[in-house]
N, C-alpha and C positions, 0 to 999 in steps of 0.2 A: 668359141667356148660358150656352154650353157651357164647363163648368172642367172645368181639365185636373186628371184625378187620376192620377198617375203614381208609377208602382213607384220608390224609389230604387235601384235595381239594380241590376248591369253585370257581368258578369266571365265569362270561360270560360276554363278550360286544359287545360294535358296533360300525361302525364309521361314525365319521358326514364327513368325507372328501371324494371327488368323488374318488379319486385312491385306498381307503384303506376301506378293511369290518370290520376291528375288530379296536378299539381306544382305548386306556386304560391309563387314566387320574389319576395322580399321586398325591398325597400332595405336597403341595407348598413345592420348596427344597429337592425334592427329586432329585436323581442325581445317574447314574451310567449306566451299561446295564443288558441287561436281555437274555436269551434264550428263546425259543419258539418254539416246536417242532409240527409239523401238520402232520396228518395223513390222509387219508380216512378210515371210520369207516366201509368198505367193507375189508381192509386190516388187521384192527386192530384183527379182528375177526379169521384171519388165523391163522395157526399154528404156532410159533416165526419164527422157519427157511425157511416160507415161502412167510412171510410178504417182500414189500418192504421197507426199511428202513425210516421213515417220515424224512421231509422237515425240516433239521434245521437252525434257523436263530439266530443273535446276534445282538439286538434289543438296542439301548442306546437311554436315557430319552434326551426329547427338549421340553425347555417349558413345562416341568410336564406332557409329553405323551410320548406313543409310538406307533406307529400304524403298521401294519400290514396287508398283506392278505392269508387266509387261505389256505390248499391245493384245486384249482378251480375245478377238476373233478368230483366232487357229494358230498355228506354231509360229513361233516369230523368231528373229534376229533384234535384240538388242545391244548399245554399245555403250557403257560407261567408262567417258575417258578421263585417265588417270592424268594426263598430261598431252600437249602439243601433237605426240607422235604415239603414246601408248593407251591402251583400254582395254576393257574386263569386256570381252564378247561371248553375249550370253545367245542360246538356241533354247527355246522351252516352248512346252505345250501349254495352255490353258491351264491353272489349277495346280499345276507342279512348284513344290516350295524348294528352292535353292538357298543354297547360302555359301557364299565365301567369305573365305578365311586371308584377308591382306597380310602378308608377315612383312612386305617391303612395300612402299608406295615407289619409288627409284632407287636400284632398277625393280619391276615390276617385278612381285612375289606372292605365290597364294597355294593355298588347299579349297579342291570343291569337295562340299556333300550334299544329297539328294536327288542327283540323277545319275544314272547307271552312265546313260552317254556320255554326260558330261564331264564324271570322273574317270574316265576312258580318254576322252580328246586332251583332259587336263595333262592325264599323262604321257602323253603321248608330244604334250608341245614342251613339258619340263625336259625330255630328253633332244628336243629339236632345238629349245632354243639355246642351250650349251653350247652345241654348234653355230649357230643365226650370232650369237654374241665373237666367237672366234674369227666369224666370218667376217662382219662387219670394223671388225677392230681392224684385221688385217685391212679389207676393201678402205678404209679411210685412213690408210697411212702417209699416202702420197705416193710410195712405192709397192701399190701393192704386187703381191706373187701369183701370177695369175693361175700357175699348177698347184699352188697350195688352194688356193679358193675355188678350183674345179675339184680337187678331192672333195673339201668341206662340203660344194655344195652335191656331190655324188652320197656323201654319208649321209647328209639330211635326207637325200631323197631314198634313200635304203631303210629308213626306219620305218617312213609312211609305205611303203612297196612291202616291205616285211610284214608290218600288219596285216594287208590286205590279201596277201596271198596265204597266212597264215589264221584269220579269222575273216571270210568271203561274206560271211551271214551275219555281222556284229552290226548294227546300227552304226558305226563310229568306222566303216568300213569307207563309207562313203564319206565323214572328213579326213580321214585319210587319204582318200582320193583327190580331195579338194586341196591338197597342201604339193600336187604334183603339177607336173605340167608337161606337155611336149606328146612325144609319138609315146611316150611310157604311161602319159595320163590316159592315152586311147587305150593303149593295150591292155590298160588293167581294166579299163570301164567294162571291157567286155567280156570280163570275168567275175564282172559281181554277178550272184546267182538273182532268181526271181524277187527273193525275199527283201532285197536291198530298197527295193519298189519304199517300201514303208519305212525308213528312216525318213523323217522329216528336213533329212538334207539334199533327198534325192532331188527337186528340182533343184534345186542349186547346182548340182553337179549334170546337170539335163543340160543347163545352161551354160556351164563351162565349154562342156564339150563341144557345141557350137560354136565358141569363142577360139577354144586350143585349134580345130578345123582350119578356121579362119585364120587363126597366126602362121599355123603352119604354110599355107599357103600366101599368106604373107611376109614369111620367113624368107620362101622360092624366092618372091621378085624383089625383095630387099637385098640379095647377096646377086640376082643379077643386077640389081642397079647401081650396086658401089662399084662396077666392075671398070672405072673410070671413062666409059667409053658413051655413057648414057647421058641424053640431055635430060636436065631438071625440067620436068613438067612447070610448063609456065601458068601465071596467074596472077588476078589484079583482084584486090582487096581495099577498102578502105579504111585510110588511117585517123587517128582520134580527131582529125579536122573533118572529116568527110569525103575528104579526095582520094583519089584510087593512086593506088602505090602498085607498079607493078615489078616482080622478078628483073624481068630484062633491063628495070630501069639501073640494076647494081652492074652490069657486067662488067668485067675488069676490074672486078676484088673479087676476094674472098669473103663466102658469104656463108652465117648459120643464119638457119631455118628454124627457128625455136618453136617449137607445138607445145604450148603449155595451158594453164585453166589456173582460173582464181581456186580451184575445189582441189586443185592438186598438191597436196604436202609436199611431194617429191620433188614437183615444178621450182617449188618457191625457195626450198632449202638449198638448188641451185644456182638461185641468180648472184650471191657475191662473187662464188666463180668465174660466174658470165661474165661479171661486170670487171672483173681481172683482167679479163682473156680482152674484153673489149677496149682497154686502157691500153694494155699493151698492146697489140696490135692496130691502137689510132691511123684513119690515113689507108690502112691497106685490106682493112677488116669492116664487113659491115652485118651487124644481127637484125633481123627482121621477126619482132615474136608474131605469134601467128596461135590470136587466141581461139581455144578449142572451146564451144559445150557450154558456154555463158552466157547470161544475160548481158547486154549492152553494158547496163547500167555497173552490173559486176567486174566487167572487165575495164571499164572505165575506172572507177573505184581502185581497184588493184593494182591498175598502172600507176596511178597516184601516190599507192599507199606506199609500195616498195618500189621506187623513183629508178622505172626503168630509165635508160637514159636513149636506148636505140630507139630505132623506127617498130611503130606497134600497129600492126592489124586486124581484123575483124573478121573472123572465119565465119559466118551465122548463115540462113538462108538454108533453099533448098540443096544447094549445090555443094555443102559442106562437107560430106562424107564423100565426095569425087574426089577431094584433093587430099585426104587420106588415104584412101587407096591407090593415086597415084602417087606417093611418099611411102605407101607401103606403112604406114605407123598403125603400131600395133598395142602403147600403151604411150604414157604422160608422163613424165617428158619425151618426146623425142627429137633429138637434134639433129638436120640435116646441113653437114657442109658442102658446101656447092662451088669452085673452083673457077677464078676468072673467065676460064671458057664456057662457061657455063653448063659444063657437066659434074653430076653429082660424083663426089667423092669418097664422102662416110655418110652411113645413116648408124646413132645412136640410140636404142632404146634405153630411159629409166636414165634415175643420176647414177652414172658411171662415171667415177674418178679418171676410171682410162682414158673419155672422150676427149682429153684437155692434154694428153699427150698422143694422142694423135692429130689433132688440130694442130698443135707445134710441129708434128715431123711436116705437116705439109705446107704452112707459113716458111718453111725453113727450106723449102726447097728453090 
């Protein structure tokens, strides 16, 4: 089944003040600061270690605003986040005044005006995230319905699919595009007309495409590899002491393979689970996290901060992206269980509720 993995995201504006492009109008009484981080959407598109780091700033509410200017070089992605998990993501040109309208800080609530795109995408995520909130209520019940939340997430992607085949040439065609994914995100890409060129999202969505390419074909050998018959690619890593920890050294437990990063929300909002799953299965259970995409120093740092208690390793070097393509992971989290005999059993993308009851059906066996 296709899960929906969706940005919590939403906001654009503009600003009515000569010095400042973006404004963003608060509820009466609202109080405190904010961060905001601006990019160029030429940069965004890079490789992580290649990008230059975006512009961050530390924004505090006056008079129920904050105002801002974006990074000025060419069109950018900026993100003011509201909270932990939510933020006002903004797309603008040079020189373009935005403004939003906050009516909710939680859950996140707004009107954009001053850009045509903008007020376009605006709309377009108000009737998505109706759904995204359905979806996610259900997906965090403990029982979730997995045909209810493959309808949910079919409806979501019908509305971004609807746009696109019904406005091909709109500027906002192409983040419509960008809210899909799978063999549907190809097939539509190849219906945007010439003109789509000049949305200032287009590379963004250049760059998907190569991403969605690449899952797909790591989709193929993720479903041949759970097929219990495949050995887990072996490998030796060093743990926070310095000594090499390797695979073969667990065999005869049950083991996850946890691929997570200090940079990952998703990652982190997992580990009480983990650390569930790893109480109760003491003794016959063993987790090896297997940090992705970090500095040393970061990943050190994090293991500290939220007191893993398993064995931690150190993905870094040249050789780091072999051992994701032999696990096949295709985004952050991803958990692999891997079975006394040392063949892989499930691979997990993304925090999925479900992953913790299929770990039980096969402790239980």
């Amino acid at each position: 089944m296709k899960k929906m993995i969706l940005p919590a995201f939403a906001l654009f504006g503009a600003s009515m003040m000569a010095n400042a492009d973006v404004t963003v109008l608060f509820p009466e009484g609202t109080s405190g600061e904010y961060e905001v981080e601006s990019q160029l959407i030429s940069e965004v598109v890079k490789p992580r270690g290649e990008r230059k780091a975006p512009v961050v700033k530390q924004l505090s509410v006056k008079d129920g605003k904050v105002t801002f200017t974006p990074v000025a070089d060419g069109a950018s992605q900026s993100m003011l986040y509201t909270s932990e998990r939510e933020g006002i993501l903004l797309y603008s040109l040079p020189g373009e005044e935005l403004v939003v309208q906050v009516s909710s800080v939680e859950p996140l609530e707004y009107t954009v005006k001053g850009s045509p795109l903008m007020e376009t995408i605006t709309t377009l995520d108000a009737k998505g995230n109706e759904i995204k909130k359905e979806y996610f209520a259900i997906a965090r019940s403990g029982k979730p319905d997995e045909s209810k939340l493959e309808e949910l997430s079919n409806r979501y992607d019908v509305i971004f699919a609807d746009y696109i085949k019904q406005n091909p040439s709109d500027p906002a065609a192409v983040y419509a595009l960008l809210e899909l994914d799978g063999q549907g995100y190809l097939d539509l890409f190849k219906t945007l007309p010439e003109s789509a060129r000049s949305s200032i999202l287009y590379p963004l969505a250049i760059n998907k495409k190569a991403r969605v390419e690449k899952n797909i074909e790591a989709e193929k050998r993720m479903e041949a590899l759970q097929s219990g018959n495949v050995d887990a690619p072996l490998f030796t890593l060093k743990n926070l002491e310095g000594k090499d920890v390797s695979l073969s050294d667990f065999k005869g437990k049950w083991v996850i393979l946890d691929f997570w990063g200090s940079w990952c929300p998703w990652c982190i909002k997992g580990f009480p689970s983990l650390k569930e799953a790893y109480a109760k299965y003491a003794g016959k259970l063993e987790i090896i996290g297997i940090d992705c995409r970090d500095s040393e120093e970061a990943w050190r740092t994090a293991v500290k901060r939220y007191e893993l208690p398993w064995v931690q390793v150190y993905n870094g070097g040249a050789e780091a992206e072999k051992l994701y393509e032999e696990y096949a992971v295709q985004g952050f989290p991803t958990k692999v269980i891997v079975s006394p005999e040392g063949k892989i059993a499930n691979i997990t993308v993304g925090e999925d509720p479900a992953f913790f009851n299929i770990l039980a059906k096969l402790m239980e066996k």
